[in-house]
C-alpha positions in Angstrom: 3.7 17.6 11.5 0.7 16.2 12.4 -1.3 14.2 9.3 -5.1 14.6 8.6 -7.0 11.8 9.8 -9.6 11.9 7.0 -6.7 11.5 4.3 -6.3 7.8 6.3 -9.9 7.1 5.3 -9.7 8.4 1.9 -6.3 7.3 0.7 -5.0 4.1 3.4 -1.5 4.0 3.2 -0.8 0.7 5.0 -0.8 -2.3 3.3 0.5 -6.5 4.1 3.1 -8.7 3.5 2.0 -11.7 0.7 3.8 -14.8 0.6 3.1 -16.7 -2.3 4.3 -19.7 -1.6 3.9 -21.2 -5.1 1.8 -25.3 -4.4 1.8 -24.5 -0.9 -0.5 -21.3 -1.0 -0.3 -17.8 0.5 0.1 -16.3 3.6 -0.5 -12.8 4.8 1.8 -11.1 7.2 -0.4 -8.5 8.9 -3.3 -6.7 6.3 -3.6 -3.0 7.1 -6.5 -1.1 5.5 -5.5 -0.9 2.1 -4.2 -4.0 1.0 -6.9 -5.4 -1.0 -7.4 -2.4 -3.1 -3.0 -2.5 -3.6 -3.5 -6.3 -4.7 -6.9 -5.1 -7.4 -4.6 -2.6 -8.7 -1.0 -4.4 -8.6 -2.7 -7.8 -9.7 -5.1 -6.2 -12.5 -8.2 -6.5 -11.0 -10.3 -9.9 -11.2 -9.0 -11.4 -14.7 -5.8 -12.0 -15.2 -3.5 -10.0 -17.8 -1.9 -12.5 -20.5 1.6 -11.4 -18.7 0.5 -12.1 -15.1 0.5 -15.9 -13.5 -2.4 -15.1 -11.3 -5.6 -12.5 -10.9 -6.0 -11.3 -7.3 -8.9 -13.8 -7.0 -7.0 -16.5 -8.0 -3.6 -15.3 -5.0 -7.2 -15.1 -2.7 -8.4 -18.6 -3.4 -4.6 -19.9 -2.5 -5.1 -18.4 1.4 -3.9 -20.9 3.6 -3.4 -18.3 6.5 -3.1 -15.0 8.1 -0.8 -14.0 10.7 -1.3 -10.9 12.5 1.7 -9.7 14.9 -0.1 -7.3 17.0 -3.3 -5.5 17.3 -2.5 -1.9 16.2 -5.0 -1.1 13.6 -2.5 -0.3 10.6 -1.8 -4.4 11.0 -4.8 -6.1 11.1 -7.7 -3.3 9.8 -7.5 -5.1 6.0 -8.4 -8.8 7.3 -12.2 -8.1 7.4 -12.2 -7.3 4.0 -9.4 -10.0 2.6 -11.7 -12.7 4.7 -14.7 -11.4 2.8 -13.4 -11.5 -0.6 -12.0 -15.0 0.0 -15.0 -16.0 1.2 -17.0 -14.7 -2.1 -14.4 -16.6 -4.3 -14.8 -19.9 -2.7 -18.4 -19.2 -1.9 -19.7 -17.6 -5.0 -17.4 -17.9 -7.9 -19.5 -16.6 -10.5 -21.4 -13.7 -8.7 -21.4 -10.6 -10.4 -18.3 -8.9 -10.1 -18.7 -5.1 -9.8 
């Protein structure tokens, strides 16, 4: 059975491995499309819940590196996004959030 191509773009079922590595940071093992928008909605979005240790902005601002296996898209087509958000919590902490 062949799958749609425009249900890859509309629903991205590929994701990444996190390591939270508690005082040492996290890592990523390989970030396919969809992995930010699993971490909003696994992590609760930008604040944190009063039963969660950390927001998804707070596992971002913890990065200490990404390590991509190989170039097939569904392993590496999530870091452009993962690098921007990171770079909007170090960068601007207390921009607007939409």
């Amino acid at each position: 059975m062949l799958m749609d191509p425009y249900l890859l773009h509309v629903v991205p079922l590929v994701s990444a491995t996190l390591l939270d590595m508690n005082n040492d940071g996290t890592f990523f093992l390989d970030i396919g499309e969809g992995t930010y928008g699993q971490m909003f909605r696994q992590f609760g979005g930008y604040e944190r819940s009063a039963d969660q240790k950390d927001s998804v902005d707070d596992r971002l601002k913890r990065l200490k590196g990404i390590f991509i296996s190989h170039l097939h898209a569904d392993h590496h087509l999530g870091t452009v996004t993962i690098i921007d958000r990171w770079n909007n919590v170090w960068l601007h902490p207390y921009s607007l959030k939409l």
